[in-house]
N, C-alpha and C positions, 0 to 999 in steps of 0.2 A: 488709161493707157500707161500712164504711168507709175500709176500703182502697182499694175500687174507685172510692170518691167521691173519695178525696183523688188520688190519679194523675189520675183524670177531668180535676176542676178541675186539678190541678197541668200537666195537657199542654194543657189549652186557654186557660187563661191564658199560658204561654207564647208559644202561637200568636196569642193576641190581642197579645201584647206585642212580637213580631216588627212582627204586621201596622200596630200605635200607631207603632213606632220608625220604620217605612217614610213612613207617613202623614206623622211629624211633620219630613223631614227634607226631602220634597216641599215642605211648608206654611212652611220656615225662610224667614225675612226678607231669605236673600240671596238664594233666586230669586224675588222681589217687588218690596219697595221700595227694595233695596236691589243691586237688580241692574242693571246698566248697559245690558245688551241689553233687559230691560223698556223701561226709559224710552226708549230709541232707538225702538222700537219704536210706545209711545204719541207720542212727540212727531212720528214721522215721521206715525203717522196723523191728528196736529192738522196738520200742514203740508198734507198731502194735502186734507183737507177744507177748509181753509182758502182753496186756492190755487183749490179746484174750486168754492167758495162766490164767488171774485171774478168776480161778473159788474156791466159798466157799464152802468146806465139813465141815462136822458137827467137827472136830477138830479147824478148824482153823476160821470157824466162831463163836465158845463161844469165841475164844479170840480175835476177830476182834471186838464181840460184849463187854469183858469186857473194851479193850480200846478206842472204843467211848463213854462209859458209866464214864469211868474215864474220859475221857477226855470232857464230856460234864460238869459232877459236880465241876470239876476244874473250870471252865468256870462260869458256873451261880456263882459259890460259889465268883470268882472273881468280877462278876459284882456287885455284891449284897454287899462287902464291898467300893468298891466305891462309890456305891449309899450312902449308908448310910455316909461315909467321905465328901462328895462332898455336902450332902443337910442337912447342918448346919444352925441354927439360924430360926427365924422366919418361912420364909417361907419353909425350908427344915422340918421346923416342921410340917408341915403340910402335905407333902408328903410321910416322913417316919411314920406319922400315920397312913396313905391310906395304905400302904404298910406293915404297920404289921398289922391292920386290917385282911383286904385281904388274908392276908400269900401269895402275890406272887411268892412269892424266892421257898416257901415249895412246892408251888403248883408246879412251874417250877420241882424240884427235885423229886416229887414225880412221874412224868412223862418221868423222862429221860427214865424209860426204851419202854415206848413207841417210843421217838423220835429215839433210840437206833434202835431199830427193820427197822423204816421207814429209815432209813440209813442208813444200810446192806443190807434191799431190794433193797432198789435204786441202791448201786453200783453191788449187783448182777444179774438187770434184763441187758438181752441179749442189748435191744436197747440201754441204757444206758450206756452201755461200749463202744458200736461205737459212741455216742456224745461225750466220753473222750477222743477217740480216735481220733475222725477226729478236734476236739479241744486243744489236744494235738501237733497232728503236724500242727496245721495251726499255732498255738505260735512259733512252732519249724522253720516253715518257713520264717515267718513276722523274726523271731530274724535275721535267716541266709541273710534275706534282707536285712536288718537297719543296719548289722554288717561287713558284705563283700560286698567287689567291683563287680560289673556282670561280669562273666568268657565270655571271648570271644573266643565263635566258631568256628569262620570266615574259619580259615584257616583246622582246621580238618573237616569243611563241605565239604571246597571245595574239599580234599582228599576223601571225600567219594562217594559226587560225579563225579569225574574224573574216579576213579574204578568201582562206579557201586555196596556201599556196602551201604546195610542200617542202618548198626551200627558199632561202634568203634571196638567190639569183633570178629565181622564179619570180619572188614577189615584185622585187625592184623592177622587173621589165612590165610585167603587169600595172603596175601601178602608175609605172610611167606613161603606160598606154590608156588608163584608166583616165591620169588628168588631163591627158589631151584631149580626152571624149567630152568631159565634163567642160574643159575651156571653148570645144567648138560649139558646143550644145547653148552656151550664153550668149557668142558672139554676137548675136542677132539683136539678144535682149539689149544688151551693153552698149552697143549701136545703139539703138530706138530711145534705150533711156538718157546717153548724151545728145541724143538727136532732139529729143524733147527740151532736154534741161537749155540748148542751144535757143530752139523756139520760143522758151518761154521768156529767156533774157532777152530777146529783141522785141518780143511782144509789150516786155514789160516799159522797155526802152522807146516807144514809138507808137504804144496805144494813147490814144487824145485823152479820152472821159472812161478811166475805168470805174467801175462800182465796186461798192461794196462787197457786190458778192465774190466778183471777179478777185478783187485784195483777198477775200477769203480762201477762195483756190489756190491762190498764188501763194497766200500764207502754209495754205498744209502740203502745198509743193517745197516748200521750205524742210517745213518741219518734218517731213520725210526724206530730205538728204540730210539733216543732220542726223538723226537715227542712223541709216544706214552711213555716215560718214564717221557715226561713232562707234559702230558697233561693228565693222571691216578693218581686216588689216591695213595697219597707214605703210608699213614698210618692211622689207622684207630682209634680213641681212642674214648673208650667205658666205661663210668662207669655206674653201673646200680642196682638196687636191686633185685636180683633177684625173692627175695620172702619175704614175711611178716607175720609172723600168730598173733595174741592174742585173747584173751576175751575181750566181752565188756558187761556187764550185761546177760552173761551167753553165749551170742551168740557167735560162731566163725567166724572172722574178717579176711581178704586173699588179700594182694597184691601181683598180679605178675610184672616182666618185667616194673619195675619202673626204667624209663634211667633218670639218676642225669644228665650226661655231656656226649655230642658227636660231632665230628670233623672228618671229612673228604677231605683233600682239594690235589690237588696237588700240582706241586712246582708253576706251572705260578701262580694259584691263591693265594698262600702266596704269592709272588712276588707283586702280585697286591695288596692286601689287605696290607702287609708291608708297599708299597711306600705310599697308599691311608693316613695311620694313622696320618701324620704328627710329629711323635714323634720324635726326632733325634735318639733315640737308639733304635728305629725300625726301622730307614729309615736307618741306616747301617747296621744292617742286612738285611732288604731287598735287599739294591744294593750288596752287599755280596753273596747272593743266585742269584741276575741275573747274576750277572759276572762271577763267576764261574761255574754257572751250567745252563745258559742260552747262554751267548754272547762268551763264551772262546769254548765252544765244539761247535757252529756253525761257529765260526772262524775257527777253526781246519780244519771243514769240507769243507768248500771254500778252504782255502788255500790249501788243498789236491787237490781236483780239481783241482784247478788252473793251478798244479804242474804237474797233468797228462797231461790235455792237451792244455798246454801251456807251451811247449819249449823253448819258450824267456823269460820266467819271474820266469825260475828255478833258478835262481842264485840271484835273489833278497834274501837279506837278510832278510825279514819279512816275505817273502813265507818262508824261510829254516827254519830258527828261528818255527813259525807255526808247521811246519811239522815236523823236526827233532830233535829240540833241546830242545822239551816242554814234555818229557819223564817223567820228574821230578815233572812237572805238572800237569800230563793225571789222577792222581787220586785227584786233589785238590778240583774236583765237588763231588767226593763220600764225601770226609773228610766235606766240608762246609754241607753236605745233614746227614753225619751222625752226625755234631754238632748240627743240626736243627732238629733232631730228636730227639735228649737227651733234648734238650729244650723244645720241645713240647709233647716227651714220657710220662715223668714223671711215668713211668707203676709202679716204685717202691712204689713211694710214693702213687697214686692213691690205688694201694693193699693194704699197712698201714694204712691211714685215713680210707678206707672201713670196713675194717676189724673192726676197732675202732669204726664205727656205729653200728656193730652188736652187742656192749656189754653197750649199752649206757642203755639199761632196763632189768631190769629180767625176767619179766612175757612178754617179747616183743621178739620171734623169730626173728631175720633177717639175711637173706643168702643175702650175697653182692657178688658181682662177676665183676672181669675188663677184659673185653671182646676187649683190645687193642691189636689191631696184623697191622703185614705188610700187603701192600696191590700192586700188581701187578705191578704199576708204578713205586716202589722201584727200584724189580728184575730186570723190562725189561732199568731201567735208569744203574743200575749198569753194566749189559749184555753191553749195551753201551760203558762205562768206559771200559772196559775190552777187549771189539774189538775194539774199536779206540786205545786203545795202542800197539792191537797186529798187526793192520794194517800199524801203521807208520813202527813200528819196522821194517816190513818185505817189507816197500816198501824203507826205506833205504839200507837195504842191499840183497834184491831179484830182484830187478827191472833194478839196474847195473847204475841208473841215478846221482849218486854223483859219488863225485872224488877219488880216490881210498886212495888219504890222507886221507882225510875226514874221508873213512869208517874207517882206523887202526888209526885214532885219537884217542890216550887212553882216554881222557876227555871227551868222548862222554860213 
């Protein structure tokens, strides 16, 4: 029963942890806030609404119309003193005769308000707002060209599709819905297998005369939550935005489910990843995490073996030592796992800094949230720790196999 619960849990947590890492790589911050096609995207559609919102009523067109009227006779009135600065001596004499002749300067002036008129029509005929428009953001695009590096797809296409989703918003709900399937679908197993792991510790706690063989079940009861205690995620760290609102020229602006930073691994893979870095002050923690929480509790589990059923090699002192004497030991894989959690927790300080991003603007909403928890491989490694010490315990003095010094040795 419990074989078949721990693979159960062990293949669909897996599956839920595929389906999490897919989720969480959609939901990253750089195809979001931090993505440059986004924002082209949003800004193009504030331009659009914006350009299709300019319509003139008789209010706001006399005064559209008094400031291109100023703003044209500023203009001529500017050129017209140039002109006359600029075309001195001789032959400027000759030009600024033509020119007060003529009165072109007056003529121009006396006409602004015609030009006036031809340029409030223009900007308010229908077609001529979509040349602004589709001129507007083709600037807006050429900029987001020449300005940012090309965002690469690669990897959330292929997420898309592997699933079978035709867009990023698609995927995310699906997949959301996907891991809930997958976590109810365990429930049961997950249950049955702390329900067991539960039984077996009281069993082991309050059975009189266990055997041999009995030690032997109990032993590959062991040795199958350490597997799966090493080979599940121990912890899960989550930082994320949850949500974002502001204005931006009127329009309201909305990020959700912006993940800053995420980490999932369990111990082999830190293990590996430790050794892989080449740093000295990684590479002893990592031999630090195999030793104690990889090579010392599979020692353990031989040398118990060994010790059942093999008669002749109970009295070796490295079987005894292994098996009875490592009491003081049996919790130094949680101690190393819970130091390596505070190191890579951080949940305190991740909550502070977040928190800190939500007051960095005024007119800028942001709900931050750290979404770090424990994760399954933790429980079922510590469950481990817990019966491997309860198993020696009671196979030193239930089994009758040491020497009766031994057992009322107070040093023990």
């Amino acid at each position: 029963m419990m074989v078949f619960s721990a693979l159960e849990v062990y293949h669909k947590e897996q599956q839920k942890r595929q389906l999490r890492e897919d989720l969480i790589e959609l939901s990253d911050i750089k195809y979001g806030m931090f993505n440059v096609d986004q924002w082209t995207a949003i800004l193009a559609d504030v331009v659009a609404k914006k350009v299709q919102e300019f319509d003139l009523t008789k209010g706001n067109k006399d005064d559209l119309q008094r400031r291109v009227s100023a703003f044209l006779y500023t203009t001529i009135s500017d050129f017209e003193d140039r002109f006359y600065k600029e075309n001195r001596g001789i032959g400027g004499f000759f030009k600024k005769g033509v020119a007060s002749i003529t009165d072109i300067f007056g003529e121009m002036k006396d006409d602004i308000p015609i030009f006036t008129e031809d340029i409030v029509a223009f900007l308010d005929d229908p077609e001529n707002k979509e040349q602004i428009r589709e001129y507007m953001l083709k600037q807006l695009s050429g900029y987001a060209d020449n300005t940012f590096s090309e965002m690469d797809y690669s990897v959330r296409d292929d997420i898309l599709a592997i699933h079978g989703y035709p867009s990023g918003e698609e995927a995310i709900a699906g997949l959301r819905q996907e891991i809930t399937e997958v976590d109810d679908s365990i429930a049961g197993n997950r249950a049955l297998l702390f329900g067991v792991i539960f039984a077996t510790g009281f069993l082991i706690m309050f059975l009189k005369t266990p055997t041999v063989t009995e030690f032997s079940v109990l032993t590959a009861m062991s040795l199958i939550l350490l597997i799966s205690g090493l080979s599940l995620p121990m912890i899960d760290i989550d930082a994320r935005i949850s949500e974002m609102n502001f204005t931006l020229l009127g329009e309201h602006i909305n990020f959700q489910d912006q993940v800053l930073y995420f980490k999932s691994k369990s111990i082999l893979e830190i293990v590996s990843l430790m050794l892989s870095q080449g740093k000295p002050d990684v590479l002893m923690v990592g031999l630090l995490v195999l030793l104690f929480s990889v090579l010392f509790p599979l020692s353990k589990l031989v040398c118990s073996c060994i010790y059942l059923f093999a008669p002749g090699l109970r009295e070796h002192k490295f079987i005894r030592f292994m098996v009875f004497r490592t009491g003081k030991w049996s919790m130094a894989d949680v101690m190393v796992i819970a130091i390596f959690m505070a190191y890579i927790g951080f949940s305190g300080i991740l909550t502070e800094q977040l928190s800190h991003l939500g007051g960095l603007a005024k007119s800028v909403e942001i709900l931050t949230t750290n979404q770090t928890q424990l994760q399954i491989g933790f429980f079922l490694f510590t469950a481990f720790a817990v019966m491997s010490l309860l198993i020696s315990h009671r196979m030193q003095y239930s089994l009758k196999l040491t020497q009766p010094d031994e057992i009322n040795d107070p040093k023990d």
